[in-house]
C-alpha positions, -999 to +999 in steps of 0.1 A: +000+000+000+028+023+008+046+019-027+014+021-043+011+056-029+045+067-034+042+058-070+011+068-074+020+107-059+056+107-079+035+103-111+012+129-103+032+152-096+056+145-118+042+139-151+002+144-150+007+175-130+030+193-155+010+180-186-023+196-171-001+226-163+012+231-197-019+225-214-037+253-194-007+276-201-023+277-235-055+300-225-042+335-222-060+369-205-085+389-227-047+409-238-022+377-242-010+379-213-009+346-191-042+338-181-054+336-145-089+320-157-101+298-184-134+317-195-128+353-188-097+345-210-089+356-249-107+325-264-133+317-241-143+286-259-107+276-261-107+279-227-136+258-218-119+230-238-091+232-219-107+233-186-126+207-194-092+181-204-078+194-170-108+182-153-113+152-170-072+145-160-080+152-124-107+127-121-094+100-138-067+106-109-091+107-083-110+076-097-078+055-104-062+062-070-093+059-053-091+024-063-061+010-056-056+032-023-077+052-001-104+086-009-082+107+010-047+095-011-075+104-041-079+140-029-044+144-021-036+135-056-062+158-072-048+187-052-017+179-072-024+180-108-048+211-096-021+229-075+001+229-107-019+245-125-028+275-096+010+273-093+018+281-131-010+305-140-016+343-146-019+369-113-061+378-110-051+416-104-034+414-140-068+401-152-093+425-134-065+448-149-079+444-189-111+431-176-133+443-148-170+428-159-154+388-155-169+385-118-201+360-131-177+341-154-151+334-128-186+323-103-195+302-128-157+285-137-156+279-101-186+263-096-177+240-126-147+231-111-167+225-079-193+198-094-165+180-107-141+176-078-175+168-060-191+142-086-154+123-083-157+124-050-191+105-052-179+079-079-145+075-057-169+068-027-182+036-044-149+019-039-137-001-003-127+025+023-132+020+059-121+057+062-166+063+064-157+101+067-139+107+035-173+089+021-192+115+000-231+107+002-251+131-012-283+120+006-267+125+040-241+147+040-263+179+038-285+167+065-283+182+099-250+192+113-240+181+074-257+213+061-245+235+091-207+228+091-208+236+051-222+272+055-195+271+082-169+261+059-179+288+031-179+314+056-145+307+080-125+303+042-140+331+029-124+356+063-093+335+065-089+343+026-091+377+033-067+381+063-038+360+045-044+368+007-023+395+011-012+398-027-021+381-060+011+360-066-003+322-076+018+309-045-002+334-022-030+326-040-029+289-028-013+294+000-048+315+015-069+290+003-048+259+019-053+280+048-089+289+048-098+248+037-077+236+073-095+267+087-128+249+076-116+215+083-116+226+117-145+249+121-166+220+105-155+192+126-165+209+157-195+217+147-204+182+138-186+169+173-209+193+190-238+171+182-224+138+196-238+120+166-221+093+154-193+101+178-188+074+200-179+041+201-158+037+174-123+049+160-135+084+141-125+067+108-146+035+115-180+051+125-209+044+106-215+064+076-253+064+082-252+089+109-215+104+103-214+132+080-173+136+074-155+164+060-177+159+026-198+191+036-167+213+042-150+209+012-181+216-006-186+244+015-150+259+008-157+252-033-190+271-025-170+301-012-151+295-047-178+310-063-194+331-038-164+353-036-165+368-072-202+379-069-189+392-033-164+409-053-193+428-074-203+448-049-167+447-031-148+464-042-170+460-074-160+467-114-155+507-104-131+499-076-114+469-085-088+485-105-083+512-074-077+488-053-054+468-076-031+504-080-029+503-041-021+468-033-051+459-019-067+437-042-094+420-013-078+383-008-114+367-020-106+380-056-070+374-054-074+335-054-083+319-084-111+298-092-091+265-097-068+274-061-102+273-039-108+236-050-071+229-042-078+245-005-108+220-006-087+194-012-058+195+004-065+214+033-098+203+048-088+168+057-061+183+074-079+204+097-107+178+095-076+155+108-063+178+139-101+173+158-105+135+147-066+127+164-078+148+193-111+127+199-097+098+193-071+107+222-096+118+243-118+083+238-089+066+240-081+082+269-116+077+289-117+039+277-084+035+297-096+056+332 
């Protein structure tokens, strides 16, 4: 299992994360410049195409290792081929620069982005994983403390985006939204641990997925912030003050990310936070079993 993972993350970052990278470094801004985005770019359609081959890329990945590992080695793996693409793309002040009506396009690319990582998520949960809160279930993972830790999620990634996207560099870019998805990660899992349900009794990975809702609803809840913040960004700073604030340097961290970064946050980062409260329970019952 081990090798299998090693190989499986040398590859991907390694040789399907530079292919996807390279192919988006195709799609450039509305003036030629590197692109940022893949429809508020110079070809939109071009851009769609390309999105889409990214995409299809990623979940392959996420299917594939899914398979022959775990979800979470999945995700890990997505966040990969996604990240290289953040990494190696335009600056979204450059963008709003030449273009200051993109805000619904750059909603709506995000939210793409967002069904996909999450319909991946649902095929990858089909496979053998004792891991039940990784498990994406649509029919429970909204419900109850499910619906509450998203909204959660969306709103603790969206503030921690703002205090740490300072500037619009791609590293800064992902490194706010690796922060706000732990932020989430956290916020989420206490909220669900609040409720006791499906808490007890079992190792935190090993609890049944009938009544345990996982870290499913955060990440969805940081890719919903992915698209919230550009139609945030309408009204602040909105397409009058957007290029005022890019002059002074304070370009508002929500509209410094780009769309593809928030689903690498997603990934990457909530089952890390998720990760901190589920070793601390598991202490803590392991703790009280031995009193």
């Amino acid at each position: 299992m081990h090798i299998t993972r090693w190989i499986s993350r040398a590859a991907t970052l390694c040789v399907v994360g530079p292919i996807a990278a390279r192919l988006a470094q195709g799609v450039h801004a509305p003036d030629g410049a590197e692109g940022a985005s893949f429809l508020v770019s110079e070809t939109p359609a071009r851009g769609m195409i390309v999105l889409a081959i990214v995409l299809a890329m990623t979940g392959l990945v996420g299917v594939l290792i899914a398979r022959v590992s775990t979800r979470r080695e999945a995700m890990l793996n997505m966040s990969f081929v996604l990240g290289w693409v953040a990494w190696t793309s335009g600056r979204m002040g450059e963008l709003f620069r030449v273009d200051q009506s993109g805000f619904v396009m750059l909603a709506i690319e995000a939210a793409l982005i967002g069904c996909v990582v999450v319909a991946v998520m649902v095929v990858a949960s089909g496979t053998q994983d004792e891991d039940s809160s990784s498990r994406f279930d649509p029919k429970t993972m909204l419900a109850g403390k499910g619906g509450i830790s998203l909204f959660a999620a969306a709103i603790v990634t969206l503030a921690i985006v703002w205090l740490f996207g300072q500037t619009d560099l791609p590293g800064q870019s992902l490194w706010s939204s690796f922060a706000g998805g732990v932020a989430a990660g956290l916020v989420g899992a206490m909220v669900q641990q609040s409720s006791g349900a499906g808490t007890k009794g079992a190792h935190p990975r090993q609890r049944d997925p009938e009544t345990t809702h996982g870290f499913a609803p955060m990440i969805v809840g940081v890719l919903f912030a992915g698209v919230l913040a550009p139609l945030v960004g309408m009204f602040v700073p909105g397409s009058g003050g957007v290029l005022k604030t890019i002059g002074l340097g304070t370009l508002p961290g929500w509209l410094a990310v780009s769309p593809i970064a928030w689903s690498v946050g997603a990934l990457l980062g909530v089952p890390i936070g998720w990760g901190w409260v589920e070793s601390t329970v598991a202490m803590q019952e392991t703790s009280v079993k031995h009193a």
